[in-house]
C-alpha positions, 0 to 999 in steps of 0.5 A: 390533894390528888387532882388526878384522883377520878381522871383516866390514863388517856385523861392523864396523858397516857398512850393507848395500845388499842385500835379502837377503830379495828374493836368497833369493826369486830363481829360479835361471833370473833369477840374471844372471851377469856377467864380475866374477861368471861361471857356474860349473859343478861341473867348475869346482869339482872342478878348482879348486886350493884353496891355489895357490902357498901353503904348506900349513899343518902339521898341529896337535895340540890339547894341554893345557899348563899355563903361568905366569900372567905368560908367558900374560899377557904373550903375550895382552897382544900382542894376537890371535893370541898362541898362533900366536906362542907356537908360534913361540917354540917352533919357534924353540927347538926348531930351535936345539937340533936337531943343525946347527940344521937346522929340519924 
């Protein structure tokens, strides 16, 4: 699995070319727009759809479970984001057991 996945490229040990400290300084009035980079306005915000042609994710409850120490193990040993995968098999077994496995 990608350890990197999810980590920026200063994170990752990259060189910044930007003078952050000169971009703080700016005037708002000296911030020059271009087409990769345009103008918004708040309007622009406000009408923006957050998500577009994405499902939405469902709604998770944080619980306190206590699991073996060998299936938490091995869970983690597939890497990052063993517990979106232990939900997984959960759903899976949870759909299978449900009248005409109809998943909901």
């Amino acid at each position: 699995m990608n350890k990197e996945r999810g980590r920026s490229a200063t994170e990752k040990g990259a060189k910044s070319n930007t003078d952050w400290q000169k971009l703080r300084a700016l005037p708002d009035p000296e911030v020059i727009f271009t087409e990769d980079a345009p103008s918004t306005s708040p309007e622009d915000w406000a009408n923006a759809i957050a998500h577009k042609g994405l499902p939405v994710p469902s709604r998770k409850t944080q619980i306190a479970l206590r699991i073996d120490d060998d299936v938490l193990g091995w869970f983690k040993a597939q890497g990052a984001g063993y517990q979106t995968r232990m939900n997984a098999v959960l759903k899976a077994f949870r759909d299978a057991h449900m009248p005409n496995n109809s998943a909901s």
